[in-house]
N, C-alpha and C positions, 0 to 999 in steps of 0.2 A: 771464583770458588765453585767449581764445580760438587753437587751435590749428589749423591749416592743411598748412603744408607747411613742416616746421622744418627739410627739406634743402634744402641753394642748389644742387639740381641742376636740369637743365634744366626747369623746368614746362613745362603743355601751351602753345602759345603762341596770343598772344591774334589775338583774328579782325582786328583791326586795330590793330595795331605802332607805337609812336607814331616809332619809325622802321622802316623797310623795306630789307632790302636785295637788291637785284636785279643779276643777269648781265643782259645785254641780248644775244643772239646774233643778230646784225643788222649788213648791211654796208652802210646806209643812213643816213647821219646824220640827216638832216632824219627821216625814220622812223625811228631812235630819239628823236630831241629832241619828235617827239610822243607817243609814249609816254609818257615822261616829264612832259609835259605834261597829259597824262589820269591821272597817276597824282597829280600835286598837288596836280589838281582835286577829284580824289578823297580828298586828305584825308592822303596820306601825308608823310611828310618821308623822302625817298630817297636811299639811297647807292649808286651804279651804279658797274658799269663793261663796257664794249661788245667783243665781240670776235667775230672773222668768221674763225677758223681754228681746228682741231683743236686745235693747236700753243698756242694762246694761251687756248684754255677748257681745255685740260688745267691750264694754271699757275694760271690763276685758281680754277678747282674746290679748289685747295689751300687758298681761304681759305673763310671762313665765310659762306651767303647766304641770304634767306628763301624764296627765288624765282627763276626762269628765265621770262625771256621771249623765246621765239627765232619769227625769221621761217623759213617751209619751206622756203626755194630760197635760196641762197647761191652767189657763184660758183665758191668751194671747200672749200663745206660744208654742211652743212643739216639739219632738223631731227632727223631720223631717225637720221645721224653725230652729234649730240649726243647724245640718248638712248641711241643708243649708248656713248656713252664713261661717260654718267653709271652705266649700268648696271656697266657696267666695274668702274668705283669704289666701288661701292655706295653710289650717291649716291640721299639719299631726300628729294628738293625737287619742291616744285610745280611742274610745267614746262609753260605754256601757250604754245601758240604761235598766231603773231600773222601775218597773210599777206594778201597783198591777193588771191589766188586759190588756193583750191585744191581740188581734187577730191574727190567721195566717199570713191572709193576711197582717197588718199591719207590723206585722215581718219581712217578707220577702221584703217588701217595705222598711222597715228601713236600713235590710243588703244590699238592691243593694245601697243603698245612700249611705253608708260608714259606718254605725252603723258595731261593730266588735261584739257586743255581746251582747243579752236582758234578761233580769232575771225579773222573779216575786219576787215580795217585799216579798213573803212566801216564798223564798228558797231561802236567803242571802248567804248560802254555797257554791251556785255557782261563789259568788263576788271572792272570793281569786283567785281558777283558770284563771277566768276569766282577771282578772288583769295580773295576770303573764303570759298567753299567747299577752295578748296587748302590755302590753310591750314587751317583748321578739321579736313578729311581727314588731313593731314599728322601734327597733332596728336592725336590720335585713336590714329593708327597707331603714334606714341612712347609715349603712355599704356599701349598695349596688347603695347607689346615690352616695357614696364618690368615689366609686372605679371607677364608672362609668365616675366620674367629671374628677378623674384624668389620667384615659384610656384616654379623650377627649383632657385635657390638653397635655398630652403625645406627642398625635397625631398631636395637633398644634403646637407645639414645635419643631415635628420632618417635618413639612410642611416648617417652617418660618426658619428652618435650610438648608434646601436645597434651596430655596430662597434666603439665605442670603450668601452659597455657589458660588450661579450660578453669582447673583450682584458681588459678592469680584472676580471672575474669570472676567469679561466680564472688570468689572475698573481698575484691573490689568495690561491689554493688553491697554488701555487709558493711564493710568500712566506709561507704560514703554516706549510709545512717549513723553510725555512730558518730564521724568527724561534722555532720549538719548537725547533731543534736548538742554534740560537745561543742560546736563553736555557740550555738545559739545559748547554751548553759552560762558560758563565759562571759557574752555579751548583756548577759542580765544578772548577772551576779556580781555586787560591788567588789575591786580588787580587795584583797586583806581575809576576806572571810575565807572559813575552811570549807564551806560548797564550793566558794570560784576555785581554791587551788585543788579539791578534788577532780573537779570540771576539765582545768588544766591537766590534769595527772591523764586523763581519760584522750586527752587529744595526742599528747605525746605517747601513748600507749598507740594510738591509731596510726601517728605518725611514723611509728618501728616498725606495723603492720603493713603500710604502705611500702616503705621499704624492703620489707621481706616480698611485697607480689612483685617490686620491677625487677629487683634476683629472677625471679624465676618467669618471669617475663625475657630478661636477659637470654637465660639458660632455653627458655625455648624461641628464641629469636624474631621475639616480638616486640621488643622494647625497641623506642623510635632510635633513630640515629641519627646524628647531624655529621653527616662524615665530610670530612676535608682533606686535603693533599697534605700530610705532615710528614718531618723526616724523624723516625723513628729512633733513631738515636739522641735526635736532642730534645723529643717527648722524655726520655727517660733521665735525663741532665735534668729536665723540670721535677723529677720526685725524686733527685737524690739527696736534697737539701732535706725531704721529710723523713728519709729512711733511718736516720739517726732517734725522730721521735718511736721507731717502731720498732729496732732492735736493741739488745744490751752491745754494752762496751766489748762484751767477751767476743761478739762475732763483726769477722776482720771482712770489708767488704770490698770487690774489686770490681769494676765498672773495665768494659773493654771494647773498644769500637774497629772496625779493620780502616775506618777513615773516611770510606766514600760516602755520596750520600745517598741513601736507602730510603726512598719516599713512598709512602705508602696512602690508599686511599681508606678512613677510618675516623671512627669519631676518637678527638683526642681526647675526652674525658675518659670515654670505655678504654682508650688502650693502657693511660694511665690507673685505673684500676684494675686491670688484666696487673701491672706491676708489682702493684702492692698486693695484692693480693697473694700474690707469690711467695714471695717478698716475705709475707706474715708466714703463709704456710711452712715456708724454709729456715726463720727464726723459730716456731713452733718446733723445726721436726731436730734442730738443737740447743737441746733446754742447757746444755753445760756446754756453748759455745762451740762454735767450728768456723768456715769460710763460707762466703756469699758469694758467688759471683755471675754479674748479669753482662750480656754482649750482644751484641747486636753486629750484622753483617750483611752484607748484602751473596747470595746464593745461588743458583740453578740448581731449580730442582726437575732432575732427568726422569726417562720413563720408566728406569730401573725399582727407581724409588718409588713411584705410583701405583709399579706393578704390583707391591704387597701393601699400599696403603690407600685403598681405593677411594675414600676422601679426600686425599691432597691430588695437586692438578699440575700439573709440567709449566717450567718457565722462569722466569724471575721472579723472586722472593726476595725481601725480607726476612732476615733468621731473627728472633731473639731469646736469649736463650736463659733462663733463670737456674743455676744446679746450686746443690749444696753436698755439703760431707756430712748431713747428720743422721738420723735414724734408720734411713728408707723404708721402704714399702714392701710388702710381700705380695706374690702373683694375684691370692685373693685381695686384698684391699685396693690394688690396680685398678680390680677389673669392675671396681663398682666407683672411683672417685668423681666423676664429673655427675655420679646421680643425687640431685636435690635430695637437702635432707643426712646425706650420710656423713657422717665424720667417726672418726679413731678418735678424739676429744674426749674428755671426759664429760661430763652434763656442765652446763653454765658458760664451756670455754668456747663454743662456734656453736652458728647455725648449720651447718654441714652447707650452703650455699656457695662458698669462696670458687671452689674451683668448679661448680657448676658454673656460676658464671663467669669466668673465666672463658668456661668452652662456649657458653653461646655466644658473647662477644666475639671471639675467635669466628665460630661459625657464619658467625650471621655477616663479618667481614669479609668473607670468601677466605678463610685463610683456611690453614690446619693444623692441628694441635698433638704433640709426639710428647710422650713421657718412657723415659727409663728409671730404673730403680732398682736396690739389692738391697736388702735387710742390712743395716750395718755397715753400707757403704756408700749411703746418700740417694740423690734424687736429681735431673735434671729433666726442666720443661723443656721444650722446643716450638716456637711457636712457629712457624712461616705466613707471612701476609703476601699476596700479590703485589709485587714493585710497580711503580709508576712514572711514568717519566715528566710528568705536570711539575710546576713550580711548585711548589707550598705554598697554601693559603696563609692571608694575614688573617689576625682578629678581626671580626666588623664590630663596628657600633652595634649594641644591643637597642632597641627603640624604646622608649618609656612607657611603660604602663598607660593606661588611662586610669585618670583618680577619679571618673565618674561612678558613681556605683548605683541610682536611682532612678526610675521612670515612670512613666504612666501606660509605656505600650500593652497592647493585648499579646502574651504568648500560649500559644499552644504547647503544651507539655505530652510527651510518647513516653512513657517507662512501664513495662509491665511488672518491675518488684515492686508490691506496693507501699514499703516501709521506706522505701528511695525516692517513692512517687510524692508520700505523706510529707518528706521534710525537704524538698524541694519546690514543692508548691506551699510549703508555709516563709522560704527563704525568698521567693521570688516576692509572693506579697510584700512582705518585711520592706521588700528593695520600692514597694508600689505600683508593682503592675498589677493587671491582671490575667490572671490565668484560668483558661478550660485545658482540661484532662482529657487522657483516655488510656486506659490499662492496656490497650494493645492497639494497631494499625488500624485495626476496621472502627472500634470506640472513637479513636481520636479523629477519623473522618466524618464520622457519624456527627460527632459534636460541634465539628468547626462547620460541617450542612447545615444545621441548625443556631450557631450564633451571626446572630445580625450585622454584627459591628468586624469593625476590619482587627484582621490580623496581624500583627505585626514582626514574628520571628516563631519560631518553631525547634523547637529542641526535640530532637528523639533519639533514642537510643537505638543505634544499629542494629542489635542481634534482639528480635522479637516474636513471641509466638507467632505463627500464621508469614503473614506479608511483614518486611526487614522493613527496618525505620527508612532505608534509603528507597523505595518501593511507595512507600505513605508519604514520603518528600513527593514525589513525583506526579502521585493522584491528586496530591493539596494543591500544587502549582498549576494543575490544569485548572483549575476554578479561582486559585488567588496566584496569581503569577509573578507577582513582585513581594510575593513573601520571604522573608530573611532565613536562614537555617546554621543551627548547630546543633552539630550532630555527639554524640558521647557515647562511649563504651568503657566497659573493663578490659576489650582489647585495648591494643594499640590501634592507629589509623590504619595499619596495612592488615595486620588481621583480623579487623569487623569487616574491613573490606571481603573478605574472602566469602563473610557469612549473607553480606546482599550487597547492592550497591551503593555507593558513593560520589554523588559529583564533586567535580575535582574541584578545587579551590575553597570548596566549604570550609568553617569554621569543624573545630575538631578538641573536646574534651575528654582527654582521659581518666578514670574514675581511679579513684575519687579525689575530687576536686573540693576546693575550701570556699566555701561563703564569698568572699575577696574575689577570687579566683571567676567564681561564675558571676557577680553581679557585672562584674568589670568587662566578661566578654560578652554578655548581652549587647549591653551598652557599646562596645567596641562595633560589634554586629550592626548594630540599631541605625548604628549614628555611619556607617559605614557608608561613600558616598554607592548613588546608583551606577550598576552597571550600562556602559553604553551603548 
């Protein structure tokens, strides 16, 4: 399947139209009825219509035309008052005008106003070229507002991503006081009473909270990824047995595969909620039923296609394609959906997150993400994934927990929030260690210079005033060298990375983390054999 241009939006338009449509600005009949008669000759099939007043090409400009052909002298109008109004409008049409005389100087007045080309009524022969360079220009100039549109879009998207990066890291380190305070509420408060289940209410509150930062973690392409060789169409045979829990009876669903197999490298959780997510947004957009239908294919995607989407990349793809027949979208609500936060929803019924994360899943898979839409006549996604020619991965055994959760080691604790720092170092005690502090890089070395006794593991958080937690990993080891490390952020592991360094194979918590969660990987750390 050769791939081209899988949007039915305007393409460039071709140099000869196998229909045309033309204004004629002309208060000459018999000179327009030759025009028209040069223009048959020439090959086109024409739909016109002529008009010799401001008044009457203002109404007409309201519909849609390939072309303007106006005479310069009018008895109460003329070329230049055209031009004018088209400018008016922001009307971007070929506009050649057609005159039995006219001057130099008028010429060159008409070309700086936007006229593309004048022709004397005795040399009709120059109308064909004439045309097919307008168009051709025309086309050209839409190609190059589109790519321009979508550089811009691009660029916003990759602004509103690190934004929505930097928020999900900063509420992370929030949420991980409330979920250490709410767990430790829980754990001393008898089940049955109304503190423990408000206690509870408070964690499942943090628990949604958590959920909304890996959204937008997702969406700025920093959520981890466990990606695998999987073939993309019988990812989507795995949620079609749920799609029944997430639509009504009234919408008719069709699943469509072209047969081969399309393997793609990607985490299968994320692509699976790339589906549903759609999936929902397409049952949402019809509330009084319509058709569903998702497909998946394998494609080449050419340089054609690249040329006006400069996000996507040449080569073999994976298509899959989510459309529906219900509501659609109009150009403005388009142009803002993959932005965190926005939805057409009413209050209560989305977080405006669904199709942000959709795109950073998308993105962060090297893939590309295409939407069409019309008011009134539905919606289709497009996704395309890089194809690959690997086997598909099997499931592996997941390894069991460690149920230790207790110690006696000494750790060194790095967090500069100090309300993070405060219920962290009351959970660790809890677990029986002991712990020295330090509110930032230079604190925590200063401290561990002056304790006597050995150190046994070292937590810090990557992104810190002054010198980065992987920085104060590094000064500690020159003096305790067989010191253990886990490292935590409200990023992810690839983007704390970005903010200092990380030695590879360290242990690695992303915030916010549950009591359970952190006593278990101490412990995992602690007890971890020595490197040889």
């Amino acid at each position: 399947m050769k791939h081209r241009d899988v949007e039915p939006e305007s393409p460039a338009a071709p140099l000869r139209p196998a229909g045309l449509r033309v204004l004629l600005v002309e208060d000459d009949a018999n000179d327009a009825a030759l025009l028209l008669r040069e223009l048959k000759r020439l090959g086109y099939d024409t739909t016109w219509e002529r008009v010799e007043t401001r008044e009457a090409m203002g109404l007409a400009l309201e519909r849609d035309w390939d072309l303007i052909v106006s005479d310069y002298s009018l008895p109460r109008f003329d070329a230049l008052d055209a031009l004018d109004l088209c400018r008016e409008r922001g009307i971007d049409l070929p506009f050649i005008i057609v005159s039995g005389t006219i001057e130099e100087e008028e010429a060159v007045e008409s070309m700086r106003l936007g006229a593309h080309d004048f022709i004397t009524k005795g040399r009709l022969a120059r109308l064909g070229p004439a045309i097919v360079r307008g168009l051709r220009e025309r086309a050209e100039r839409r190609a190059l507002k589109r790519a321009e549109e979508r550089l811009r879009q691009g660029q916003k998207m990759e602004a509103i991503g690190q934004l929505a990066g930097g928020v999900a890291h900063d509420f992370n380190n929030v949420l991980g006081v409330i979920l250490g305070y709410g767990e430790m509420l829980v754990n001393t408060l008898p089940p049955g009473q109304r503190e423990h289940e408000r206690a509870t209410q408070i964690l499942q509150a943090t628990a949604r909270g958590a959920a909304l930062t890996r959204q937008l973690l997702m969406f700025s392409r920093q959520q981890p990824m466990e990606a695998r060789v999987l073939d993309v169409a019988t990812t989507v045979r795995h949620v079609e047995s749920m799609l029944s829990r997430l639509i009504g009876a009234n919408i008719e669903v069709a699943i469509h595969s072209d047969g081969r197999m399309g393997r793609v490298k990607a985490d299968p959780t994320q692509v699976e909620q790339v589906v549903m997510n759609l999936v929902i947004n397409a049952r949402d957009a019809m509330p009084d039923g319509g058709r569903l239908i998702i497909e998946t294919a394998s494609v080449e995607v050419d340089e054609g296609y690249t040329a006006s989407h400069p996000d996507a990349r040449p080569g073999p793809h994976v298509l899959l394609a989510v459309s529906d027949n219900g509501i659609g979208m109009s150009a403005e609500t388009l142009s803002h959906i993959y932005e965190p936060f926005f939805t057409t929803k009413e209050a209560g019924r989305g977080t405006g997150l669904g199709l942000a994360t959709v795109y950073g899943i998308v993105r962060q898979s090297g893939g590309h993400i295409a939407v069409y839409s019309e008011l009134g006549r539905g919606t289709s996604f497009k996704i395309y994934l890089p194809r690959v020619d690997e086997l598909a991965d099997e499931m592996g055994a997941v390894a069991p927990a460690s149920q230790t959760r207790t110690g006696h080691e000494t750790i060194l604790l790095i967090e500069d929030e100090e309300g993070l720092r405060e219920v962290l170092v009351e959970q660790l005690l809890e677990g029986g260690y002991t712990v020295v502090t330090g509110a930032d890089a230079e604190a925590a070395l200063e401290a561990a210079a002056g304790y006597d006794g050995p150190i046994h593991l070292v937590i810090a958080d990557v992104v810190l005033p002054g010198m980065s937690g992987g920085a104060a990993v590094k000064a500690l080891r020159a003096a305790r060298p067989e010191i253990r490390v886990i490292y935590m952020s409200g990023y992810t592991r690839s983007a704390a990375a970005q903010n200092g360094p990380i030695e590879g194979g360290e242990a690695f918590l992303q915030k916010p983390f549950s009591l359970d969660t952190l006593l278990h990987k101490v412990r995992e750390v602690i007890d971890r054999p020595p490197r040889g």
